[in-house]
Structure formats: structure tokens, C-alpha cells
N, C-alpha and C positions, 0 to 999 in steps of 0.2 A: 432644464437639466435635472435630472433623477438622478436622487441623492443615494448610496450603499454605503453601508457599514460592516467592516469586516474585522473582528475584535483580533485582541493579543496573544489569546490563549494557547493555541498550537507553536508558534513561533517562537514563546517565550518558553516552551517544551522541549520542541523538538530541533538538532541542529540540524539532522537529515531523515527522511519518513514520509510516506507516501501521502500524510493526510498534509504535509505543510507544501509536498509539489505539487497537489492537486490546488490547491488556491494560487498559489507564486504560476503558473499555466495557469488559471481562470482570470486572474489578474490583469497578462498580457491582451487577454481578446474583449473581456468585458465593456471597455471604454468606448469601444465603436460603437457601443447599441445604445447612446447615450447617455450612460451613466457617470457619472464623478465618482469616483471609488474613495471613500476616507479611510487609514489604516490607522493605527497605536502601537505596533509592534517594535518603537524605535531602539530600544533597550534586548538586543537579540544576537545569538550565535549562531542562528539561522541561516546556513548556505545558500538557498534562493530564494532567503526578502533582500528588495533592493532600494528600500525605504529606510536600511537603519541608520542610525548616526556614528561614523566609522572612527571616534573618538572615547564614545563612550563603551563601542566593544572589546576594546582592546586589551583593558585589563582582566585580568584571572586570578580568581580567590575562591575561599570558602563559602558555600553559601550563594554562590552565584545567580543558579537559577529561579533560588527563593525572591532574592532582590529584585532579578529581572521579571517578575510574574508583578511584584508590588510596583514598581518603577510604570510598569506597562498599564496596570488597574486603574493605576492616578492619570495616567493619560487619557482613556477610557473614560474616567468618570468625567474630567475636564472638559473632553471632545462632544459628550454628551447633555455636560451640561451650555456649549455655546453654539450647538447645533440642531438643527432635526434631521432627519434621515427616513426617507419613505421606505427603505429596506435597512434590515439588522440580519446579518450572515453570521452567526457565532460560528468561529471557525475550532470552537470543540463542544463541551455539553454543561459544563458548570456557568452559567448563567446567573450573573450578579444583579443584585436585587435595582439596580439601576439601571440594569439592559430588561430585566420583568416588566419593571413599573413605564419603560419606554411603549406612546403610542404608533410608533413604526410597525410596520406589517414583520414580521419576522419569517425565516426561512431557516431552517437547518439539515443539516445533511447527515446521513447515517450510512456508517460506512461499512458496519458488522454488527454483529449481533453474540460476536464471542463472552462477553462478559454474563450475558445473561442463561446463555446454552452450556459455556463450561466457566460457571463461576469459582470451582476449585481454583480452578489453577491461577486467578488473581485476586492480593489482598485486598484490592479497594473494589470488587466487585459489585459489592452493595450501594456503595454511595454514589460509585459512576452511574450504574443503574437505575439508583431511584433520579440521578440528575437527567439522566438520556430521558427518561421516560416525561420528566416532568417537561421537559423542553419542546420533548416532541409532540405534548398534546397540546402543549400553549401555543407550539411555531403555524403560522396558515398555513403554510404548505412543508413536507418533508419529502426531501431529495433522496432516494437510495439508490446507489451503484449498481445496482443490479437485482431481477426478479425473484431471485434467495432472497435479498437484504429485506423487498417490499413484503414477503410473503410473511418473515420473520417477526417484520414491525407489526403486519395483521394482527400473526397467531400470538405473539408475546406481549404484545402493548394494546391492539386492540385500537391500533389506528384506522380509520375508515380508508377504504382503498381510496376513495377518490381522493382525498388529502397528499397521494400519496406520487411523485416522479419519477421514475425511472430516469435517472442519467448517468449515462459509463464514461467509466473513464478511458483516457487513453495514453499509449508509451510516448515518456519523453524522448525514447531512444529512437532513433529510425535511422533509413538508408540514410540520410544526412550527416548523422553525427559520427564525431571522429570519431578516427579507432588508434588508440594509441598500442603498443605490442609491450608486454609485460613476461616478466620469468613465468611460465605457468607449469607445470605436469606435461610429461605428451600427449598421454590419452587419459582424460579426463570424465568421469561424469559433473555435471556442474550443479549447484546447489545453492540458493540465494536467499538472503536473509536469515529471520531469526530459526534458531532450531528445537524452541522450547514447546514442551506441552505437547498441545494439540497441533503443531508442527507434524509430527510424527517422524521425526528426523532418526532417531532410534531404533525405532522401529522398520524405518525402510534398512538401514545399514545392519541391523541382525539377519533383517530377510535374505538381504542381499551379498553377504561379507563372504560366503561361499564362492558366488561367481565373481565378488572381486578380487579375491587371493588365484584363479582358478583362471581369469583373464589378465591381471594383472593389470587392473584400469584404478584410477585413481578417484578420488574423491574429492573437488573442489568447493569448498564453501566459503562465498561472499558476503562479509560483513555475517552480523550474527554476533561477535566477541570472539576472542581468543579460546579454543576447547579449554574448557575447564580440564582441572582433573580427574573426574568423575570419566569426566568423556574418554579421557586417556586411559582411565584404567580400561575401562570399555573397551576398547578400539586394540589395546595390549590382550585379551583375553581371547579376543577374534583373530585374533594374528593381523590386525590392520592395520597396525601403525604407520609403517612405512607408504602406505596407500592415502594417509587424510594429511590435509591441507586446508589453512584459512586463511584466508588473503581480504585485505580492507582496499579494495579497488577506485580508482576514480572512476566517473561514468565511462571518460574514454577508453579506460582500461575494459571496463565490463562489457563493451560492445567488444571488444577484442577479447574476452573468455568467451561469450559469446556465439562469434563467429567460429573459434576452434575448439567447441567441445562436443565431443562424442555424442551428447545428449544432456538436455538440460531435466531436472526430475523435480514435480513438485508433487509430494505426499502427503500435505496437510490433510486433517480431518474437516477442519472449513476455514473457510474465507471469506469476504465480502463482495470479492471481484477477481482479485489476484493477478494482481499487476506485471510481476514478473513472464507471466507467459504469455504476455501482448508484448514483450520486452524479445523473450525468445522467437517468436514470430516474425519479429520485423526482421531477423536475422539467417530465417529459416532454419533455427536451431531446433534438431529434433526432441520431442518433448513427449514427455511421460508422465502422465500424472492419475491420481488416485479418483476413481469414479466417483466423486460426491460433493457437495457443496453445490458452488456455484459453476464449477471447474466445465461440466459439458454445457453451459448455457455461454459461458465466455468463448471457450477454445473450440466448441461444438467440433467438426472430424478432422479438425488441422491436430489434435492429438492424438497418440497413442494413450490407452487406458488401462489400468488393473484394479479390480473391483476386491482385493482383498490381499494382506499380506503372505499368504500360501501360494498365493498365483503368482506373484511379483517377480522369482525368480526366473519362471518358465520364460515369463515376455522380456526382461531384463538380458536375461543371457543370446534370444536372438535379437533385441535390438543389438546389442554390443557385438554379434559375429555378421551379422547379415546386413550389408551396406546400404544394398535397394531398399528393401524392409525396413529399414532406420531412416532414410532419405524419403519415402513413399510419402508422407505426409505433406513436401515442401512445395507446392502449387497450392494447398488448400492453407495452408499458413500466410502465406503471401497473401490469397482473396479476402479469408477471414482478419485479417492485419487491417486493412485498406477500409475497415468499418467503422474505424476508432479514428479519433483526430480531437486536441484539444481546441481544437476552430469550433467543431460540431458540439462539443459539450459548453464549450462558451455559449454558442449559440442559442441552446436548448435550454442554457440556466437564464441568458438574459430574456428567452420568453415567457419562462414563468415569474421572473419578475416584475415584467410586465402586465401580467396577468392580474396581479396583486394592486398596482398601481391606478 
């Protein structure tokens, strides 16, 4: 039996976020390819770890998630010190000087390249980065989401390609999962996750706030927080108040925005992968998104594209009038869907495990 180590760090993070369901999905299939999986994450708020101790999550104070990161380290150093493990998976990039000093082959994943391309826009820029970077020349092998992410690690870190895996990810959501029906807008454009930055959530809604007052389509956005005020004055200046909406959905809710929205839009400046639109896919929700990153290597022609915010309204306002034209893309969404499977990235990680071993 081959032993995996999979630390505390995302978990002890994150309560919900794509880097903590891409392990909680790896988790599930890894065990078939003969490995023992050890966790630490027991001390979590974590919606899909299913390893924590449902005693000690219960309470809520100040301070929380500082405790749960110490609480989870001592578990880690403990696990470490009465174990070995022929793989070490850091499931984020600050690597403790007793996951270093460990002779486990190590493997880590990279999942963007944001902090180093736009480091304005986060404070700890520097010190996540100098940590990615140091992790990822010590780790034997590094996993990236997608041929942006590898190019990135190339041109930025100076990773050797060959070091380097291509493995995508894929939607938890599919034809299988519920759909629960929630209060939503009639006609919606949909909009999911955070809106900050290099988002470019602002920017699409200035471009756009003409043909949304002019069609009278709304604006839905999933999770992300509550619009600031800032956003309100915004949105009051455009005359689009009455048009924006934020709603904190459960999954079955989100298949059901989903299923009934006009079109779903992502205008990020980059990504790593961009989950949400293998999300939209599985749904045959029509999808609009900004030409760059990683966006045409994922969605390749199951999307609609706009290569700049000048143009944005010209394609916006016929997807939102022209039904065919809006719909035309839903056969190649379906085929391009059908390529992702958390089976196959299980699959693909526990060979390079193997590899290692």
C-alpha cells in the first residue's frame, strides 16, 4: 500500500472554494489506485472535508480560523513525526519546515498564476510568491490546471517543462445533481463568484448598463459578498439599481440559476482554468466570455467570445434579443462538457504518482 499525504492548509482556509473541492473530488477516486490517503484537516469549517471531528466544529468565536490553522499544524507535525509517506500533496503553498525537511517525493499543484501577474491587487503577494515559487522548485513534479497555468510556471518561475503536468479539472455539477428552484429575476444574465480586480466585473457592467436598462435584463451574481457600497453608488449612477442582485445559492440552487439564465458571462482578465464555465456547460447555459487567459483552451467553441470592452455591447445585445444565436453554441457545450470528469483527473494524478514511486 502507497502511502499520500495531503496537509491542512486549504481546509483550515477555506469554508467553500474551488482549490478545497478540487482535493474533497480527488479524495473520492484516489483510493482505488492503491493508495492510503492520511489527512490533518480535523479542526475545519470546511463544507466538503469529511474527515472532521463534528464536536470540535461547532463552536464560533474570535480568532477561529487562526486556531484552526495551529490546531491542524500540530496535527501535521505529529502525523509526520509517526509516519512516512512516499507522496506529500501540500494542498496550498506555505510549506512547513517539517513538510521541507521530509524525504517523501513531494508533488504540488498550481492553480494560477494571479498573484504574480497582478500583484497589486493582493497584499500578501510577495510572500505567497516567494512561497509558490519555492515549493514548486523543491516539489518532483508540479501539477497545473491547464496549458496557461504550465506556460506561466515556465515563463515566471522557470520551471522545466518536463517537471511540469497538465491536469484539468472538472464540474461538480452535472446532469445528475439536483436542482432545487429558488426566488431568482425573470430574465437574468448570471454571474458567479468573486467580482474583484482583475474580475473585471465593473467593467463588464459599465460596458454593458446601456443594453441592460434598454432590455431590461437583470443582473445576477452568485456568491462574491454582499455589493459593497461603492458598488451601489455605481450601479445608482448607471440607473441599474433595480437590475443587480446577489444571492449566496446552495449548489442545488446554482444548477437551477443555471438552467434558467439568459446567459451566463465571465469577463475575467485571467484564470487558471475557470471552473464556473464547465459548470455552465453541463447545463447548456449560454456563455459569454472575454478572449484571454486560459478561457479559449477550456471552453474552446462551446463559447461565445469578446475580445475587448468596446465590442462587448454589440455581441451582448444580440445574444440577449436573438434566441438561435444565444442557443447556437448548446451541442458543442454538451461534447466539450463530456471531456472533464473528476474519474479522469483522479486518474491522471494517481499516475503521476506513480511515476514518482
Amino acid at each position: 500500500m502507497k502511502h499520500i499525504f495531503y496537509d491542512h492548509q486549504i481546509f483550515s482556509s477555506q469554508k467553500v472554494g474551488g482549490i478545497s473541492r478540487y482535493f474533497s473530488e480527488l479524495k473520492k477516486d484516489i483510493k482505488q489506485y492503491g493508495f492510503n490517503l492520511n489527512e490533518s484537516a480535523y479542526y475545519t469549517d470546511n463544507i466538503y472535508y469529511d474527515q472532521k471531528i463534528p464536536l470540535l466544529n461547532k463552536a464560533r468565536y474570535r480568532g477561529q480560523e487562526r486556531i484552526q490553522k495551529l490546531t491542524n499544524s500540530l496535527i501535521d507535525y505529529f502525523a509526520f513525526s509517526a509516519s512516512k509517506y512516499d507522496i506529500i500533496h501540500p494542498t496550498y503553498y506555505n510549506a512547513s519546515n517539517y513538510l521541507k525537511e521530509a524525504r517523501s517525493k513531494k508533488v504540488i499543484t498550481v492553480y494560477d498564476m494571479i498573484h504574480e501577474k497582478f500583484p497589486q491587487y493582493f497584499k500578501d503577494s510577495l510572500v505567497l510568491s516567494e512561497n509558490k515559487k519555492n515549493l514548486t522548485q523543491s516539489s518532483d513534479i508540479v501539477i497545473a490546471i491547464s496549458n496557461r497555468t504550465k506556460q506561466d510556471l515556465i515563463n515566471l518561475f522557470d520551471i522545466p517543462p518536463e517537471k511540469i503536468r497538465v491536469i484539468y479539472l472538472a464540474s461538480s455539477l452535472n446532469s445528475t445533481s439536483k436542482s432545487t428552484s429558488t426566488k431568482l429575476p425573470e430574465r437574468y444574465i448570471l454571474f458567479v463568484g468573486s467580482r474583484k480586480n482583475y474580475k473585471n466585473f465593473n467593467d463588464f457592467i459599465n460596458s454593458a448598463a446601456n443594453i441592460i436598462r434598454a432590455s431590461r435584463v437583470s443582473i445576477l451574481c452568485v456568491g462574491g459578498g454582499e455589493f459593497t457600497a461603492n458598488e451601489n453608488e455605481g450601479f445608482a449612477q448607471l440607473g441599474l439599481q433595480s437590475f443587480m442582485h446577489q444571492k449566496d445559492l446552495s449548489d442545488s440552487q446554482l444548477v437551477y440559476a443555471y438552467q434558467n439564465a439568459l446567459l451566463f458571462t465571465f469577463p475575467s482578465l485571467y484564470e487558471g482554468f475557470g471552473l464556473p464555465i464547465l459548470e455552465a456547460f453541463e447545463f447548456s447555459c449560454p456563455t459569454l466570455l472575454l478572449n484571454a487567459s486560459c478561457f479559449p483552451e477550456i471552453a474552446q467553441e462551446g463559447a461565445h467570445y469578446f475580445t475587448n470592452f468596446e465590442e462587448l455591447p454589440i455581441i451582448l445585445e444580440r445574444l440577449i434579443n436573438d434566441d438561435k444565436f444565444r442557443k447556437s453554441k448548446s451541442h458543442l457545450q454538451q461534447l466539450r462538457a463530456k471531456d472533464f470528469s473528476w474519474k479522469e483527473t483522479a486518474k491522471q494524478t494517481a499516475t503521476t504518482y506513480n511515476g514518482l514511486i
